[in-house]
C-alpha positions as CSV (number, residue, x, y, z in Angstrom):
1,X,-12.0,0.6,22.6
2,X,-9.2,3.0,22.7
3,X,-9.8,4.7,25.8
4,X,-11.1,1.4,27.5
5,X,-7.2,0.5,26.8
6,X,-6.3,3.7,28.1
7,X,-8.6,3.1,31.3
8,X,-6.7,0.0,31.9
9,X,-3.1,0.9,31.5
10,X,-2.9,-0.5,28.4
11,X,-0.7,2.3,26.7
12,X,0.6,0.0,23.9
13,X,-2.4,-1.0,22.9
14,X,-4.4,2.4,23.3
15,X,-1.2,4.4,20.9
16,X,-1.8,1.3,18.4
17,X,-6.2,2.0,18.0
18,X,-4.9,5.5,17.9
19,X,-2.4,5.4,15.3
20,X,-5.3,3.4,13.2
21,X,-7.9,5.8,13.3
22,X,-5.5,8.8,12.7
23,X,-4.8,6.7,9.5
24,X,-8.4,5.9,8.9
25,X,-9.5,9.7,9.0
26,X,-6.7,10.4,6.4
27,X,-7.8,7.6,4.1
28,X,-11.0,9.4,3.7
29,X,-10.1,12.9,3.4
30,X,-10.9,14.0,-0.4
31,X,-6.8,13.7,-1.5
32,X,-5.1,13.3,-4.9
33,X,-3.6,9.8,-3.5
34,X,-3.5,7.4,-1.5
35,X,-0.4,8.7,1.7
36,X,1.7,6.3,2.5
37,X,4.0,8.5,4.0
38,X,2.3,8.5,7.5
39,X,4.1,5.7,9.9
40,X,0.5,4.2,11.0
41,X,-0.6,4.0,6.9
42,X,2.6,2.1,6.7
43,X,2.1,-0.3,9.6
44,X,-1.1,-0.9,9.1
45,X,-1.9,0.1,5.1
46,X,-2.8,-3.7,3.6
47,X,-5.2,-3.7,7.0
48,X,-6.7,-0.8,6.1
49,X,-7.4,-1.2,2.6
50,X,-9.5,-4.8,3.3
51,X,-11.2,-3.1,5.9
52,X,-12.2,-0.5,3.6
53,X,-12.9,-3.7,1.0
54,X,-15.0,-5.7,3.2
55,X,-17.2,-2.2,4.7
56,X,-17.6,-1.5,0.5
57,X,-18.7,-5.1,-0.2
58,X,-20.5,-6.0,3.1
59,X,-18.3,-8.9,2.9
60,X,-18.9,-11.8,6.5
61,X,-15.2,-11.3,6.9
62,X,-11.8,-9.4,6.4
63,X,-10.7,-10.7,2.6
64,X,-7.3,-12.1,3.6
65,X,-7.5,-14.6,0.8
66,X,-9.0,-13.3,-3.3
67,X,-8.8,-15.1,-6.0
68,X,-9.3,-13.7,-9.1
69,X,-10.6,-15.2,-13.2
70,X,-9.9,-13.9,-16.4
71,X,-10.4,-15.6,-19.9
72,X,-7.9,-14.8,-22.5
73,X,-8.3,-15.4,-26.5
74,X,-7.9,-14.2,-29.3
75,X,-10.4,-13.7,-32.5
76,X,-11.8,-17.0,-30.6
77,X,-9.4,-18.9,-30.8
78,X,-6.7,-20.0,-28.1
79,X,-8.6,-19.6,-25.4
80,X,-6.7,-19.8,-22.3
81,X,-7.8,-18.9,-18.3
82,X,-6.1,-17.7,-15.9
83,X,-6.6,-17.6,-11.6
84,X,-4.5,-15.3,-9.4
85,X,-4.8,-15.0,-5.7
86,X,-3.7,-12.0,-3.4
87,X,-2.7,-12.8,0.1
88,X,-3.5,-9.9,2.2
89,X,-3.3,-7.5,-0.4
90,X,-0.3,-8.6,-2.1
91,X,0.3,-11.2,-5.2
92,X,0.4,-15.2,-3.6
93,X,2.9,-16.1,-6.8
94,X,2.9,-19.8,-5.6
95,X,-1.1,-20.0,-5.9
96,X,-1.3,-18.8,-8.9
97,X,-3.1,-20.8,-12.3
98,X,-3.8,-21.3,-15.5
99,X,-6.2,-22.9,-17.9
100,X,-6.1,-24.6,-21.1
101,X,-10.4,-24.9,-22.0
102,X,-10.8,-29.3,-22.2
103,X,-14.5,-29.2,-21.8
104,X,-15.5,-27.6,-25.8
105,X,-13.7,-26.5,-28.7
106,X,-15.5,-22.8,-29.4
107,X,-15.3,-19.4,-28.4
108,X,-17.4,-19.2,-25.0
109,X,-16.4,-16.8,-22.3
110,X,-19.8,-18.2,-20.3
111,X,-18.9,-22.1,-20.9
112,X,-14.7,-21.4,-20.3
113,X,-15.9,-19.6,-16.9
114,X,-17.9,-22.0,-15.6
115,X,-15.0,-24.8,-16.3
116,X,-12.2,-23.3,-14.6
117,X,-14.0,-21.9,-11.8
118,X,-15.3,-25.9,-11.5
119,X,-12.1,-26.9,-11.9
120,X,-10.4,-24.8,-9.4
121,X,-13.2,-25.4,-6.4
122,X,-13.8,-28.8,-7.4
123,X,-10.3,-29.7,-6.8
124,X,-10.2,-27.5,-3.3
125,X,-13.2,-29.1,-2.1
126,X,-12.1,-33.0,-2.6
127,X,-8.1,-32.0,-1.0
128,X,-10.5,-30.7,1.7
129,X,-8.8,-27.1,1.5
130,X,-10.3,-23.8,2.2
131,X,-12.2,-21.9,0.0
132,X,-10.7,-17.8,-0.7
133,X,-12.8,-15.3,1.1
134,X,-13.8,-13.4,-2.2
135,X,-13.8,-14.2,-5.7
136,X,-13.2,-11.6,-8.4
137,X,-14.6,-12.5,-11.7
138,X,-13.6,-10.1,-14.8
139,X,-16.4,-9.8,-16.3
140,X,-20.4,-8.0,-16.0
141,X,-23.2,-10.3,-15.2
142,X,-23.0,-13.1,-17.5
143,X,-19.7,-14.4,-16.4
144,X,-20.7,-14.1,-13.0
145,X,-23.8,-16.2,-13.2
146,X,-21.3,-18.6,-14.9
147,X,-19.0,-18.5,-12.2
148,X,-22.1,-19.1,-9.5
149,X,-23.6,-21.9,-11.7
150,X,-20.0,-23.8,-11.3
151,X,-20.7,-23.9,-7.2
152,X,-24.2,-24.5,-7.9
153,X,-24.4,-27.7,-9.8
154,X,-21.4,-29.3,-8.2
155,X,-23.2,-28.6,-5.0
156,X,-20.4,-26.5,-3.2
157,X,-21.4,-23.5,-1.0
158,X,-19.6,-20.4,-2.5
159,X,-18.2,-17.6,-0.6
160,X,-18.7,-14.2,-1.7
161,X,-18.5,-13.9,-5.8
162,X,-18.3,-10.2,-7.0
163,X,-17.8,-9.2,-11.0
164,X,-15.9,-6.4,-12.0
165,X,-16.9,-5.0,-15.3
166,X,-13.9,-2.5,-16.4
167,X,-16.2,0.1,-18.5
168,X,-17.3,1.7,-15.8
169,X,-15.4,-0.4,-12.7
170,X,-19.0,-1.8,-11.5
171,X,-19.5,-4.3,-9.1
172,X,-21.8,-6.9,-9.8
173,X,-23.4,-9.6,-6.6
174,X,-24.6,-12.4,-7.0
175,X,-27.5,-11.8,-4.3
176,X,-30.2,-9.3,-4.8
177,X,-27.8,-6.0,-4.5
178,X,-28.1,-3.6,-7.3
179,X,-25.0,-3.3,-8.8
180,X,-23.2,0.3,-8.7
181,X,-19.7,1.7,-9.6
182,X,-16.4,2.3,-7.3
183,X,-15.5,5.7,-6.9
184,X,-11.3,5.8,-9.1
185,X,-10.6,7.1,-5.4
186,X,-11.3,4.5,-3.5
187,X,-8.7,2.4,-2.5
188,X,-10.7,-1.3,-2.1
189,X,-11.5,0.1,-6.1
190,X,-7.6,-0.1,-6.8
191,X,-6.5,-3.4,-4.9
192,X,-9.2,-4.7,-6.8
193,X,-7.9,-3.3,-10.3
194,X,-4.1,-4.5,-9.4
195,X,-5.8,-8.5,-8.7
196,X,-7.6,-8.5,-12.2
197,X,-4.6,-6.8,-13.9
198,X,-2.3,-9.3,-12.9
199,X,-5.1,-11.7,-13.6
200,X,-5.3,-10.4,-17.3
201,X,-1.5,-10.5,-17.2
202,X,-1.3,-13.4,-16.5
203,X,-3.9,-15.0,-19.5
204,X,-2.2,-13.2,-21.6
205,X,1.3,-14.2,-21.4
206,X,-0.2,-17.7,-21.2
207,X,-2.1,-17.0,-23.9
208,X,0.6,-15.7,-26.2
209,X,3.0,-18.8,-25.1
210,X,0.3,-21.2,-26.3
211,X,0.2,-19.2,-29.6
212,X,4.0,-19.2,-30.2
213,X,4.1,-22.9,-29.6
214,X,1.3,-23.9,-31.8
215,X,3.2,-21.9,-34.9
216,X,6.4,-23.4,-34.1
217,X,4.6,-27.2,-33.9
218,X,3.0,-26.3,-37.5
219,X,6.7,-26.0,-38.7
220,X,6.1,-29.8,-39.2
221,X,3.6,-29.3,-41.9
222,X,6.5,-27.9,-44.0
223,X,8.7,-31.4,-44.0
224,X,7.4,-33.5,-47.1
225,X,6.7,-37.3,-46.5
226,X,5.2,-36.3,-42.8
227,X,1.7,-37.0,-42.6
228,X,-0.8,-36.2,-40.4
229,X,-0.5,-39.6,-38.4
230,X,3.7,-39.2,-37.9
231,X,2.9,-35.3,-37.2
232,X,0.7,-36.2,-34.4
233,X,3.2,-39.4,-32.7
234,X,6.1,-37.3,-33.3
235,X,4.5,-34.5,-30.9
236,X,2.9,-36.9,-28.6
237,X,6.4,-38.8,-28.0
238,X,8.5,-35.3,-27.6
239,X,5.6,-32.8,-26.4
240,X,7.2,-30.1,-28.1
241,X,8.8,-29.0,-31.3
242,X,11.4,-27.4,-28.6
243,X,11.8,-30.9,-27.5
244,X,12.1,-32.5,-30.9
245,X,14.7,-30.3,-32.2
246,X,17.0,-31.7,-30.2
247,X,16.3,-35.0,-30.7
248,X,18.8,-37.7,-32.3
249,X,18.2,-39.2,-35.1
250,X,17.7,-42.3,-33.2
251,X,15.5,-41.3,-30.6
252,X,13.4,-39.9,-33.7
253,X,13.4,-43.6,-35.3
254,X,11.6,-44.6,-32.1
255,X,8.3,-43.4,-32.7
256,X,6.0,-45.4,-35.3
257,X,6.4,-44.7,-38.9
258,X,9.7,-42.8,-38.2
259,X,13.1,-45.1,-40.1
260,X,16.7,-44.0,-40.3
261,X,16.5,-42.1,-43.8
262,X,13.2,-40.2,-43.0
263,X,14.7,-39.7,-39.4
264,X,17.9,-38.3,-40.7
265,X,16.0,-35.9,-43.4
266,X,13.8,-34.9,-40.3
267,X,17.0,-33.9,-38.3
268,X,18.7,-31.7,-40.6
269,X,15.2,-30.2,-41.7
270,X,15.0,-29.4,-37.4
271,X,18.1,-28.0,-37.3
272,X,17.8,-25.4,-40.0
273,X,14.9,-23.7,-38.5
């Protein structure tokens, strides 16, 4: 192609397929890292690296869009999910998501896959928008068949789903490919370790968020004369114990069972914490 461009004048064009495969020959060379030093590696790096990901995984296409899942918990409970997607190599902030588990009370890394990956194709598929070109799953073979089961009985074609297990970083399919391990050198192996740490990063500061705000809403359980009932309308009405520490004393006497001395206790006992 290069010299076809150089056949017919096309200089621009012919320096450009040069540059690239100048850069190509020193992505494989046997070095201690990755060079971005080199002008072409620099221009055309991200390129590269999903070529070098889509030759690795066989993949239809170049993977401009991945998203990639990660379950978060701790001990079992708070389980959380998060989904992060990487536009062209790089972290798509605006795409990102996360999960609180609705569909069982447990801990299930299988069961919490298979919901959010539902959830999040579901919801693409009736908006009638496009579908990543790769899926990461964190996870070895059992979240992966989770994952594929999620596509399969909603009736939604998948694209390509690949699980990442971190022991030994090895790629699991979903077709009939044995699975095998990346080489730490290759550089498809370490876009694909950046997308499921910020996916892990990402659960996990959800994760701890959801268990700061639990504690603080069991605060409640301290006030005497609040049952149960008041507990659960006062945190319905304001969200948040955040929210409810602010509160007036008359917006308190606004939810059910809540009167002007119990509201009044309630608001100094709020402030104080």
């Amino acid at each position: 192609e290069m010299k076809l461009a150089a056949s017919n004048r096309n200089y621009e064009k012919a320096s450009e397929l040069r540059d690239i495969c100048a850069a190509l020959e020193k992505t494989v060379c046997k070095t201690r890292k990755f060079t971005h030093a080199h002008g072409a590696i620099k221009r055309f790096g991200s390129h590269i690296v999903l070529k070098e990901l889509q030759l690795t995984l066989k993949l239809p296409k170049l993977p401009h869009y991945i998203e990639c899942f990660d379950i978060s918990h701790i001990s079992g409970t708070f389980v959380v999910a998060s989904m992060v997607q990487f536009k062209n190599g790089k972290p798509n902030s605006d795409q990102y998501r996360r999960y609180k588990i609705k569909s069982f009370i447990d801990n299930d890394d299988y069961r919490a896959m298979e919901e959010v990956v539902t959830r999040r194709y579901l919801r693409l598929y009736k908006e009638n928008k496009a579908f990543p070109d790769l899926i990461v799953i964190d996870g070895g073979k059992g979240q992966l068949r989770s994952a594929l089961r999620a596509f399969i009985i909603n009736g939604l074609e998948p694209p390509t789903l690949i699980g990442l297990a971190k022991k030994h970083e090895t790629v699991y399919f979903t077709d009939d490919r044995p699975p095998f391990n990346l080489s730490l050198k290759n550089e498809a192996l370490r876009l694909l370790q950046r997308l499921r740490n910020e996916a892990h990063r990402f659960a996990n500061t959800f994760n701890a968020e959801t268990r700061s705000r639990k504690m603080k809403e069991t605060i409640l359980d301290e006030f005497y004369g609040l049952g149960p009932v008041r507990r659960k309308a006062l945190l319905k009405q304001f969200k948040n114990i955040n929210k409810l520490k602010v509160a007036t004393p008359e917006l308190l006497q606004q939810v059910d069972g809540i009167g002007p001395k119990l509201s009044h206790n309630l608001f100094r006992f709020l402030n104080k914490i």
